[in-house]
C-alpha positions in Angstrom: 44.7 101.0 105.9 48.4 99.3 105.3 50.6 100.8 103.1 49.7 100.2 99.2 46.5 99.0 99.8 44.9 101.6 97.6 46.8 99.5 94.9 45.8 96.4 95.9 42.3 97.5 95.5 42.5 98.5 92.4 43.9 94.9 91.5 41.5 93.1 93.3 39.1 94.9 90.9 41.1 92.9 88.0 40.2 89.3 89.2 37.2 87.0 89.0 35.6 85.9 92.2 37.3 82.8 91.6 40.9 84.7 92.3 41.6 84.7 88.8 42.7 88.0 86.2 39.7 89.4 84.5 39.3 89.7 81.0 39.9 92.8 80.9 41.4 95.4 77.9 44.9 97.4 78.7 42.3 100.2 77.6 40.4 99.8 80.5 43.2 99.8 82.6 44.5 102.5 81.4 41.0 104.3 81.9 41.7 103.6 85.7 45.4 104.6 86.1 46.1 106.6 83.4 49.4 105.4 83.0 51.5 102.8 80.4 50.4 98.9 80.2 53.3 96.9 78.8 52.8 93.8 77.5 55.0 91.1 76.6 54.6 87.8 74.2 56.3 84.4 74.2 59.6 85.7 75.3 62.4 83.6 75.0 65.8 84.0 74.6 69.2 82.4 73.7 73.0 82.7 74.5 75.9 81.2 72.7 78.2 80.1 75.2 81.7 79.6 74.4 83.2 76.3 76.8 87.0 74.6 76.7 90.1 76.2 75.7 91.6 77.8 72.9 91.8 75.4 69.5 89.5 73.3 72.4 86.7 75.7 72.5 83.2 74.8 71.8 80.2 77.0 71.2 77.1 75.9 73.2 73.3 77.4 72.9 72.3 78.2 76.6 68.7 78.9 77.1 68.1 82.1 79.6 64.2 82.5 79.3 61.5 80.2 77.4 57.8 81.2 76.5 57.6 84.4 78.8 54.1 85.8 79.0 52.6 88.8 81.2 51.3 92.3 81.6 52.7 94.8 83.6 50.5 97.5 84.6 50.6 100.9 86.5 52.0 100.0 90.1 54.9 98.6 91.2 55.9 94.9 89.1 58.4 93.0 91.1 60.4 90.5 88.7 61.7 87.9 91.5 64.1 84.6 91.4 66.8 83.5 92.7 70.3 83.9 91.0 70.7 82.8 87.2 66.8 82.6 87.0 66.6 85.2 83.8 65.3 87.8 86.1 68.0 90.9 84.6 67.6 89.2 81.3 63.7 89.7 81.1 64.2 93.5 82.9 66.8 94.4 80.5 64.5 92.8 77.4 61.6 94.9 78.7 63.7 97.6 78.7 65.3 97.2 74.8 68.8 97.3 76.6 69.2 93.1 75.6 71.0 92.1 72.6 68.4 91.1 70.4 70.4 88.7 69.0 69.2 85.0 70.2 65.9 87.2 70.9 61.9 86.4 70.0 58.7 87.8 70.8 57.2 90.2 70.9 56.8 94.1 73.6 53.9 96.1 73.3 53.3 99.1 74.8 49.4 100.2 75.0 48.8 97.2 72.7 51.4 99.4 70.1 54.8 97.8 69.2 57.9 98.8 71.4 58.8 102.5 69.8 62.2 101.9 68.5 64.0 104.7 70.6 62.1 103.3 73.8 65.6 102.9 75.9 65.3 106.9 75.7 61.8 107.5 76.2 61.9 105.3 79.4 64.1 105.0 82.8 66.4 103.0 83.8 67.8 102.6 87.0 71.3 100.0 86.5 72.5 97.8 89.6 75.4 99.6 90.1 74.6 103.6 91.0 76.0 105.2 87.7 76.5 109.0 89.0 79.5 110.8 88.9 80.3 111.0 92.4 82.9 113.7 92.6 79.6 115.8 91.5 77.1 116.9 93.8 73.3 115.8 93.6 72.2 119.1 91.9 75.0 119.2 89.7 74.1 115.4 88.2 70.5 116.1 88.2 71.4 119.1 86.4 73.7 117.1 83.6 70.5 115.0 83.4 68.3 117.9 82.6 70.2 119.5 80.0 70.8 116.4 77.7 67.7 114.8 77.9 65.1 117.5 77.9 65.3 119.0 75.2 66.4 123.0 74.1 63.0 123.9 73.5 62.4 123.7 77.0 63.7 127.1 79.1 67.0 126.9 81.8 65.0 128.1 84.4 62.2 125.5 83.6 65.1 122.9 83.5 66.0 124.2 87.0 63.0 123.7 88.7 62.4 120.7 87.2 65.5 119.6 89.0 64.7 121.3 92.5 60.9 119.5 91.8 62.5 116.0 92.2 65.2 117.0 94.7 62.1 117.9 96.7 60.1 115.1 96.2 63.1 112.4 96.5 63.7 114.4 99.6 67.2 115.2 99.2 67.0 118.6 99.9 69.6 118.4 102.8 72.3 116.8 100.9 71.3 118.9 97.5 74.7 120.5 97.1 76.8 117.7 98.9 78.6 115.9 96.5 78.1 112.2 95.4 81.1 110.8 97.1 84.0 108.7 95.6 86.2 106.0 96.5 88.6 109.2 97.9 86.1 111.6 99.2 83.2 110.7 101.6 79.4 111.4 99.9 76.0 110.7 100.8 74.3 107.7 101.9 73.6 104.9 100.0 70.6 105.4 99.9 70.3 109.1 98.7 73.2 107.8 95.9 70.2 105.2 94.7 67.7 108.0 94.8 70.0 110.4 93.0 70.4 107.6 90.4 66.2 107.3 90.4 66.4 111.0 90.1 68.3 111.2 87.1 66.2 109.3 85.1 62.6 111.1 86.8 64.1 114.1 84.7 62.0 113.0 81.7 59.0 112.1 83.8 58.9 108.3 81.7 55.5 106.7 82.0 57.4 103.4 82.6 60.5 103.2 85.1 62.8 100.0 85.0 65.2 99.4 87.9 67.9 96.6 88.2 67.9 95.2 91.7 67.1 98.4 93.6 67.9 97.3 97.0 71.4 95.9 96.5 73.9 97.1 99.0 71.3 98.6 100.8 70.5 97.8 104.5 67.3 96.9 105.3 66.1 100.5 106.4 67.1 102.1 103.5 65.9 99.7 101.1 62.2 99.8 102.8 62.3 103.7 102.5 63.6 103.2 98.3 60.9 101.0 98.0 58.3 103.3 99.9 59.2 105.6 97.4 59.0 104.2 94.5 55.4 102.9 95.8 54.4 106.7 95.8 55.9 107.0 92.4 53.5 103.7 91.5 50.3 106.0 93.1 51.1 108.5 90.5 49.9 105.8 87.8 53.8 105.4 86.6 54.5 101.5 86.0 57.4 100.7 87.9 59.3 97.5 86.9 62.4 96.0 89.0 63.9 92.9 89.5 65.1 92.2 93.1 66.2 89.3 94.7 64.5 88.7 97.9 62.8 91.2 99.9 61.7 91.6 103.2 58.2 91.5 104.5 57.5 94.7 104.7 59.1 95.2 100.8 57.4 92.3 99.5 53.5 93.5 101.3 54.0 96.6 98.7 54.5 94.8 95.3 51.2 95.1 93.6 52.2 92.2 90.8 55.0 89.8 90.9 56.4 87.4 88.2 58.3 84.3 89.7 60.9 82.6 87.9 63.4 80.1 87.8 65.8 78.5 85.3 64.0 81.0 82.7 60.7 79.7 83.3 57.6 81.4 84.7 55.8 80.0 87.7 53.7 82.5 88.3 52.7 85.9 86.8 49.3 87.5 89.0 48.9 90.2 91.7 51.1 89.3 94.4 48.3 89.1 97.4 47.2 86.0 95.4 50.5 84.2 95.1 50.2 82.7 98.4 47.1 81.7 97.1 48.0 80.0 94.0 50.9 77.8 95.7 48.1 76.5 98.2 46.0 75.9 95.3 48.8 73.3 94.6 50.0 72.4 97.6 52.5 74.5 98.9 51.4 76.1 102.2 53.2 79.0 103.3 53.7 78.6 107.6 52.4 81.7 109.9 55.0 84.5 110.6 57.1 83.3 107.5 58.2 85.5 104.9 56.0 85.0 101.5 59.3 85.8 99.7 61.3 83.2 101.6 58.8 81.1 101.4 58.4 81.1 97.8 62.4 81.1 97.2 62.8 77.9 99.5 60.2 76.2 96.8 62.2 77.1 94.0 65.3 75.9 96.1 63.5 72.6 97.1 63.5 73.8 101.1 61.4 70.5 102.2 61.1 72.7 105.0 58.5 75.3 103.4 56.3 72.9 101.9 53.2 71.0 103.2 53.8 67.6 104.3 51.6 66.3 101.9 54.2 67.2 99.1 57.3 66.5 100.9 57.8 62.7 99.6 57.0 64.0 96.0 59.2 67.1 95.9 62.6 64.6 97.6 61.8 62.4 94.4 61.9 65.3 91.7 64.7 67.2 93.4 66.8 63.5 93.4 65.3 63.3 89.9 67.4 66.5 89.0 70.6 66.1 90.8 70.7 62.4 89.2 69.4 63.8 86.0 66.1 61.3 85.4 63.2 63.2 84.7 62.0 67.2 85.1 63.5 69.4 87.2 61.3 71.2 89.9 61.4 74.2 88.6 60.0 72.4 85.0 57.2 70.7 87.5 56.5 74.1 88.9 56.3 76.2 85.4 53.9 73.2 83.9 51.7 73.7 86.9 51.6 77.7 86.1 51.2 76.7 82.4 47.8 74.4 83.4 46.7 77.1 85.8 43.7 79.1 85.3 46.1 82.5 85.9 48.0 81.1 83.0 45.1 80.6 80.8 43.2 84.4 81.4 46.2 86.1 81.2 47.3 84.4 77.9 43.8 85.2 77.2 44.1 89.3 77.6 47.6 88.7 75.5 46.1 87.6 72.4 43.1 89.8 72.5 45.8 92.5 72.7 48.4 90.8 70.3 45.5 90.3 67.4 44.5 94.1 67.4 48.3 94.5 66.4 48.4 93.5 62.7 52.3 94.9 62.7 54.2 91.7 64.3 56.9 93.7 65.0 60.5 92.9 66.8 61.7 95.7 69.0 64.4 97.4 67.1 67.1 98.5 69.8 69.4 100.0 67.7 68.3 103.5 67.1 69.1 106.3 69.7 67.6 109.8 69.5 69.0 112.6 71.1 67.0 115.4 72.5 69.6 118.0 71.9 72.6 119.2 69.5 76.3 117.9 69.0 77.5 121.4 70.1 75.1 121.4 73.4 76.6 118.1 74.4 79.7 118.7 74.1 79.5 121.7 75.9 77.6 119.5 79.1 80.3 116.8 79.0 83.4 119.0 78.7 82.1 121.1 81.6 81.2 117.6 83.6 84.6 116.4 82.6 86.5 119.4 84.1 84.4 119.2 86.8 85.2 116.2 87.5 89.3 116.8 86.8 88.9 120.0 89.2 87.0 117.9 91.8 89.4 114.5 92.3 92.9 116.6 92.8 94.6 113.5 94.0 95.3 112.5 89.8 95.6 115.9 88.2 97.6 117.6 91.1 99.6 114.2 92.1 100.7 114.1 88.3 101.6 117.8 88.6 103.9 117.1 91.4 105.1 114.0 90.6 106.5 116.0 87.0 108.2 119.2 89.2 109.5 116.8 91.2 111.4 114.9 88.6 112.4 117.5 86.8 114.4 118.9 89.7 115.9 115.5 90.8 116.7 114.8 87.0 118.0 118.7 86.4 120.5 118.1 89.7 121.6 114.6 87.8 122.5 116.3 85.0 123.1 119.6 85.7 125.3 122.3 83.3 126.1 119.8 80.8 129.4 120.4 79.5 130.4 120.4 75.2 133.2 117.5 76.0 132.6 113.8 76.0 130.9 113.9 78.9 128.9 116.2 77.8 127.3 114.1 74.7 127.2 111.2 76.6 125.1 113.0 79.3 122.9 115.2 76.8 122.2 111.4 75.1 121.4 109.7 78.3 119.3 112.6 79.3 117.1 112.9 76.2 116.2 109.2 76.7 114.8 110.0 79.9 113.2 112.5 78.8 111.6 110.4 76.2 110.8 107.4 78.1 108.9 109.6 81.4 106.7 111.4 78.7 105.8 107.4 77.5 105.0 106.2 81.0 103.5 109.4 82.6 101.0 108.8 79.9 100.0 105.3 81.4 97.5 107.1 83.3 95.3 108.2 80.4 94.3 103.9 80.7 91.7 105.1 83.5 90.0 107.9 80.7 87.5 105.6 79.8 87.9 102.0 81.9 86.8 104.1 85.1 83.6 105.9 83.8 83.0 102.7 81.4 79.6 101.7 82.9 78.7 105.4 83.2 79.3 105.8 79.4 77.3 102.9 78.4 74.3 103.8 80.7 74.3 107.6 79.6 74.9 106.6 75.7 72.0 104.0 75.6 69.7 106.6 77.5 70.3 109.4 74.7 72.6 111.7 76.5 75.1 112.6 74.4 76.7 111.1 70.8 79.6 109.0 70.9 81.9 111.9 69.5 80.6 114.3 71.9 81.7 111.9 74.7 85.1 111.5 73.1 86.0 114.6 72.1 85.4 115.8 75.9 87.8 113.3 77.1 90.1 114.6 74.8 90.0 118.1 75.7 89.8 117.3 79.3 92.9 115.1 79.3 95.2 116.5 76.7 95.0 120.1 78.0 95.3 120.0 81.5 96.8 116.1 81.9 99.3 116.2 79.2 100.3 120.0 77.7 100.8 121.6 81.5 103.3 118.8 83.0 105.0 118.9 79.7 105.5 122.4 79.9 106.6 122.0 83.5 109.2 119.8 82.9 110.5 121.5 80.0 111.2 124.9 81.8 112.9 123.2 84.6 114.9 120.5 82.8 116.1 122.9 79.9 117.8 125.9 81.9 119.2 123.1 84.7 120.8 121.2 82.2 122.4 124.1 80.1 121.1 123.0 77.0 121.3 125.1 73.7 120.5 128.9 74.9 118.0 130.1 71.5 114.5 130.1 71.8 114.2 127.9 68.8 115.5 125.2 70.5 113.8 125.6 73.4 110.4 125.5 71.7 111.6 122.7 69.7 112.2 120.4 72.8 109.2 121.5 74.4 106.9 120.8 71.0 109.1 117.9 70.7 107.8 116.2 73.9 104.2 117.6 74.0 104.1 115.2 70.6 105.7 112.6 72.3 103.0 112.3 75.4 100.2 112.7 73.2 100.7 110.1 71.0 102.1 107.5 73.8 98.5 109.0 75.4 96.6 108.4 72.2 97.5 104.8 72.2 97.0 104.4 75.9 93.3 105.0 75.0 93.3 102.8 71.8 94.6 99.7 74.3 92.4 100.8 77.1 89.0 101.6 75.3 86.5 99.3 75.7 88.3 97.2 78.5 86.5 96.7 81.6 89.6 96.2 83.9 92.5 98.8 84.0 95.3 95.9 85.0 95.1 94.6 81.8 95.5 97.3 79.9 98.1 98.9 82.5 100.1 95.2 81.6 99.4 95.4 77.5 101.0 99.5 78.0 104.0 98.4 79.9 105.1 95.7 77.8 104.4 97.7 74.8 106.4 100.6 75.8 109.1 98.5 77.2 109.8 96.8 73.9 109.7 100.4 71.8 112.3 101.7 74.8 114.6 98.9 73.6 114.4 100.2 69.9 114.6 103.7 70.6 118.3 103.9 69.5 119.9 104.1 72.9 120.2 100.8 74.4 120.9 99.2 70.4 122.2 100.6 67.6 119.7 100.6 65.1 121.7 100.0 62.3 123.4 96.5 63.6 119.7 95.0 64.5 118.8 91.9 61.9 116.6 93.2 59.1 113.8 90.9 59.5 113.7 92.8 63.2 114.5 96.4 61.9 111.2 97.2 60.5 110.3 97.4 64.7 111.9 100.5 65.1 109.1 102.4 63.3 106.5 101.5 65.8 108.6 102.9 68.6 107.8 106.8 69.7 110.6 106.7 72.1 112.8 106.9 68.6 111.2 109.2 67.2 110.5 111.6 69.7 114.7 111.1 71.0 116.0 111.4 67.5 113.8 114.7 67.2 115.4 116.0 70.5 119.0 115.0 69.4 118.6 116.3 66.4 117.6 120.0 67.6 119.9 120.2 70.7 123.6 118.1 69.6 123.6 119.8 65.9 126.1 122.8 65.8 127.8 121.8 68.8 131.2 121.1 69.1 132.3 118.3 72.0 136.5 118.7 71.5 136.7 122.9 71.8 139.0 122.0 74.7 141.5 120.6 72.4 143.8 122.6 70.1 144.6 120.1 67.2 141.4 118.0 66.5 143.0 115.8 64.3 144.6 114.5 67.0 142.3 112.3 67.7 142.9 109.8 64.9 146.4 109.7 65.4 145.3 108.1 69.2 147.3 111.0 70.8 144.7 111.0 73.5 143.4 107.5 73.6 140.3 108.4 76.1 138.7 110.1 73.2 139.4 107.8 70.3 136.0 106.4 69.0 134.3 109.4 70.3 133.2 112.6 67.8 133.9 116.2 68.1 130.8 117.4 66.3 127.3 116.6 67.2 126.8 115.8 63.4 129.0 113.2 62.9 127.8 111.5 66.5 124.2 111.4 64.8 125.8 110.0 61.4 127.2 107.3 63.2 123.6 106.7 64.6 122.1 106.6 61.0 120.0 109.9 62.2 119.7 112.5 59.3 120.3 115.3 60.7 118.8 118.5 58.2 115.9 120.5 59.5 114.1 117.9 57.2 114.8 114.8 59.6 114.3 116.5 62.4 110.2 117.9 61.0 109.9 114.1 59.9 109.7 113.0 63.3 107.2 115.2 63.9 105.0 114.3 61.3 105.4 110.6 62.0 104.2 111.2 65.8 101.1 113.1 64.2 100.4 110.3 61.8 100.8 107.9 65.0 98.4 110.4 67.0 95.7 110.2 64.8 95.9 106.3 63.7 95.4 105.8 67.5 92.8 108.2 67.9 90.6 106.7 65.8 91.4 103.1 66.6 90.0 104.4 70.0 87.0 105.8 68.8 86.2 103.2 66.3 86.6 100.4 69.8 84.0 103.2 71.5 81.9 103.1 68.6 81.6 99.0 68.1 82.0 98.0 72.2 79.3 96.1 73.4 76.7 98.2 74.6 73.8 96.0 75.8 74.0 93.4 78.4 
C-alpha cells in the first residue's frame, strides 16, 4: 500500500460514485477521525493599497481573495498557488492571525463559530523558523512548555511532555545541540523546521497551520517534513499548510487540496480527484508529469500542459488578459469550479452546516489568553533572555572589551591631569568624551527588539507571555549586564588614570553620572528602534539624533550665544546634561592658577597666555551659564530620569500598538 493511502480511503468514502463530495455532516466526519472539521464561508478579503508619492499618493482597494468556500478535515489540506494567489492570506485567515479589517465571512469550527482566543488554542508554524537559535532544542521546547501549558500542569509532566515530542519528531540526537545562529553552527534545516513544529505540538492543538513548510528545504528534507506531518494527519489532527509547489512524492500525500489563483478558487476536493476534475474540462495531465506542475502551468497558461483540444482557446483568453479584453484565465478557470458539481455539494455541506449556526458570527482576533501568570512569564523570558546574552558572547563580551579597551587608550590621552590651564582644558575635553561614548555605545540596544521582532510577534499572538512581561525582560537583560558593567568598567579605569578629584563622593558621582547617561541614550535607542523591521534605519535615525545633541552639548557652542528660537534644542540633548553633571561634580573646588603667587595678576595681562582663562573651576562653569550648587548638579539627574522614562514608555506604547497580524 503507498504511503497515505489509509487517508485516501477514508476520502474516497466521502464521494459519490460520480467522483463527487458526499453530503455528508462534519458530525459524521468527525465520528470517523475524531479530530476538528473547519469550515469556512464566502471568504473574501480586501487591502487598501497606498500607490504614487507623497502629497501624490492614492489609496487603492486591492482584492486578495473573493467568495472562498471549503472544508478542511482531519488529514493533511494543502492550500496551493502560485505567488500572489492569496494562498498565506487564506492560511493566516484560517488561522485568525489576518487583520480582520477589509475581512467577511464567516470560520467555523465543528459547525461552532471560530472561539475568539483560537490563535492560542491552535498551532502555527510561520515561514520563517521562529526559535531562538543560540538555545538548544530542549531548551526551546522547554520555553514552549512552560508558557503555554498551563501551572496546573506538574514540571515533571511538562518534561516529558517535551522528551514525548523530541522522541516522536526524532530529534533525540540533536536534543541538547543548540539551534544555531548566524555565528554559531546548529542543526539541520530540517530538524530547525521540526523544532519550530515541536514548539507548537506542546499544546497538542486539534488543528495545526503551517506557512510554506518546505521553504529552504532541499527536496530530502522536505519529503521527510512532510512524511511527518502525514503521521501527525493519521493521528486524526487537521493539518493545514500552504506550499508552493511540491514534488511528486509531496503532492501523492495531500489528502485535500484547494487551488488558487488571483484570490479565486478553482478547485477545493480530495486531491486524487483533481487530476480528474481538470480532464472533466479539458485539461489532460501527460504521463510521468508532475500533477503539481501540471496544474501550476494551467494557472500559468503553459500551452504546453494542456490538451490540444484547448490550446487555440486558452492562446485567445491569455492574449485576452495581457491586452486586457475580456476574463482572465484564472476568472475562466474559477467560473468553471463555480459551475462544477464539486462546487455545488460542497456549498451544499456549507450551508447545511452554516444554518444549524443561528450566531452569524465574525471571528474576533483580538483577544489573547494566557495560560499562566505575569510573574511566571517574566521569570521564563528573563531566564531565555540571559540565556540568550550568556550564549552569543560575540555582543556582550565584544562590548566589554571594546569599553576596557578605550578606557585605557583614553586614560594614557589624558593621563594625571594637572590643576593649570591645561588641566581644565583637558578635564573639559575629556568629560565630553566621556559623555558622547556612553551615547553611541548605546546604539547597540537598536538590535533589543529589531532582531527577535518576528519571534515576538509569533510568541505574543500564540499566548506566551504579555507584552510587559516581554519588555520588562529586555530591560533587565540589557540594562544590567549591557549598560551598568561597562559603565562601571570605564569609570574605574578612566577616574584613577586621569587623577580626577580623589573623594569617594565624586567618584560615585561620575560613575552614577554616566550610568544615567547610557541608560537614557539606551532608553531612546529602543523608543526609535521598537517596532522597526530593519536595524539600518534605526542605526541612521540614532546617529543623526545623537550627532545633533553632541553639537548642543555645551562643548563645541556656547550655549548662551546660540539664537533663541534654536536654544530651546539644548534641552533635548543628554550629552548636556549628563557633561554639565560631570563638570559640575569634578571642576567645583578646584583651583587652576595655584602655580601662581599673585592671582590678580591675571587681569592686569602680566602673563598674557592666561588672560581669558579662570582660576577657579566656579567661575569657568559661570562663564558657561552652568549653576553650579549641589542643586544644578541633582537637576541633571532628575532631567535624565524624566528623559528615561518618557522613552520607556514611548517604547512600550510602539510594542503595544505595532502591527501584529499579517
Amino acid at each position: 500500500m503507498a504511503e497515505g493511502q489509509p487517508h485516501l480511503i477514508i476520502q474516497m468514502s466521502d464521494l459519490n460514485t460520480n467522483g463527487t463530495p458526499s453530503r455528508k455532516q462534519p458530525s459524521a466526519d468527525l465520528a470517523v477521525r475524531g479530530g476538528s472539521v473547519l469550515t469556512f464561508h464566502n471568504i473574501s478579503y480586501h487591502v487598501k493599497m497606498k500607490t504614487g508619492f507623497l502629497c501624490y499618493q492614492k489609496t487603492a482597494d486591492k482584492e486578495v481573495l473573493r467568495d472562498v468556500n471549503g472544508i478542511m478535515r482531519p488529514g493533511l489540506n494543502a492550500i496551493l498557488g502560485p505567488t500572489g494567489s492569496g494562498k498565506t492570506s487564506l492560511l493566516d485567515i484560517l488561522a485568525a492571525r489576518k487583520n480582520p479589517e477589509g475581512l467577511s465571512g464567516d470560520i467555523l469550527i465543528n459547525g461552532a463559530p471560530q472561539p475568539a482566543n483560537f490563535k492560542c488554542t491552535s498551532g502555527y508554524v510561520v515561514q520563517d523558523d521562529v526559535v531562538m537559535g543560540t538555545l538548544t532544542v530542549r531548551e526551546n521546547l522547554k520555553f514552549s512548555a512552560a508558557l503555554r501549558l498551563p501551572k496546573s500542569v506538574k514540571e515533571c509532566e511538562k518534561n516529558e511532555r517535551v522528551n514525548q515530542i523530541i522522541n516522536e519528531l526524532g530529534l533525540s540526537k540533536v536534543a541538547d545541540s543548540k539551534v544555531g545562529t548566524q555565528f554559531t553552527r546548529g542543526v539541520s534545516g530540517g530538524e530547525r523546521k521540526r523544532t519550530s513544529i515541536g514548539m507548537e505540538l506542546i499544546i497538542d492543538p486539534d488543528i495545526l497551520f503551517l506557512d510554506e513548510p518546505t521553504t529552504g528545504l532541499d527536496a530530502s528534507t522536505a519529503n521527510v517534513v512532510l512524511l511527518l506531518l502525514k503521521r501527525m494527519a493519521k493521528q486524526g489532527k487537521t493539518i493545514i499548510f500552504s506550499i508552493h509547489q511540491p514534488r511528486y512524492s509531496i503532492f501523492r500525500l495531500f489528502d485535500n487540496l484547494t487551488l488558487l489563483a488571483a484570490g479565486r478558487v478553482l478547485y477545493h476536493g480530495p486531491t486524487q480527484h483533481a487530476m480528474e476534475y481538470f480532464q472533466s474540462i479539458g485539461y489532460e495531465c501527460e504521463p510521468y508529469n508532475n500533477p503539481a506542475d501540471f496544474l501550476m502551468d494551467i494557472i500559468n497558461g503553459d500551452f504546453t500542459a494542456v490538451a490540444l483540444s484547448k490550446i487555440n482557446e486558452t492562446a485567445t483568453e491569455s492574449t485576452e488578459e495581457h491586452t486586457g479584453y475580456g476574463k482572465t484565465l484564472a476568472e475562466k478557470l474559477a467560473e468553471e469550479y463555480f459551475n462544477s458539481a464539486y462546487y455545488q455539494e460542497t456549498k451544499a455541506v456549507l450551508e447545511s452546516i452554516s444554518s444549524g449556526n443561528k450566531n452569524k458570527t465574525k471571528a474576533v482576533f483580538q483577544r489573547i489568553t494566557y495560560a499562566n501568570s505575569f510573574l511566571h512569564q517574566l521569570k521564563w523570558v528573563s531566564k531565555r533572555t540571559f540565556k540568550n546574552l550568556v550564549g552569543n558572547p560575540q555582543a556582550s563580551i565584544a562590548q566589554l572589551c571594546v569599553t576596557a579597551f578605550l578606557g585605557l587608550v583614553i586614560g594614557a590621552i589624558f593621563f594625571g591631569l594637572k590643576e593649570d590651564s591645561t588641566g581644565l582644558q583637558n578635564r573639559v575635553g575629556a568629560m565630553f568624551f566621556l559623555t558622547t561614548n556612553q551615547c553611541f555605545s548605546s546604539i547597540s540596544a537598536i538590535e533589543l527588539f529589531v532582531v527577535e521582532k518576528k519571534i515576538f510577534i509569533h510568541e505574543y499572538i500564540s499566548g506566551y507571555y504579555r507584552i510587559s512581561a516581554y519588555f520588562i525582560s529586555k530591560l533587565m537583560a540589557d540594562l544590567i549586564p549591557m549598560r551598568t558593567i561597562p559603565s562601571i568598567i570605564f569609570s574605574c579605569i578612566i577616574y584613577f588614570m586621569l587623577g580626577l578629584k580623589p573623594t569617594v563622593e565624586a567618584f560615585f558621582t561620575m560613575l552614577f553620572t554616566l550610568m544615567m547617561v547610557s541608560y537614557t541614550a539606551t532608553s531612546m535607542a529602543l523608543a526609535i528602534a521598537a517596532g522597526e523591521s530593519v536595524d539600518a534605519v534605526a542605526n541612521l535615525l540614532m546617529t543623526i539624533t545623537f550627532v545633533f545633541m553632541t553639537i548642543f552639548s555645551g562643548l563645541l557652542v556656547n550655549l548662551r550665544s546660540i539664537l533663541s528660537w534654536l536654544s530651546w534644542l539644548k534641552y533635548f540633548s543628554i550629552p548636556r546634561y549628563g557633561m554639565t553633571a560631570l563638570q559640575i561634580n569634578e571642576l567645583t573646588g578646584l583651583n587652576f592658577c595655584s602655580n601662581i603667587n599673585n592671582t590678580n595678576l591675571i587681569s592686569n595681562n602680566n602673563y598674557p597666555q592666561m588672560s581669558q582663562r579662570w582660576c577657579f573651576g566656579e567661575e569657568y562653569l559661570k562663564n558657561q551659564g552652568i549653576d553650579a550648587s549641589s542643586w544644578g548638579l541633582w537637576q541633571n539627574h532628575l532631567a535624565l530620569a524624566c528623559m528615561t522614562i518618557i522613552f520607556l514608555t514611548i517604547a512600550y506604547l510602539k510594542l503595544h500598538f505595532m502591527k501584529k497580524f499579517s
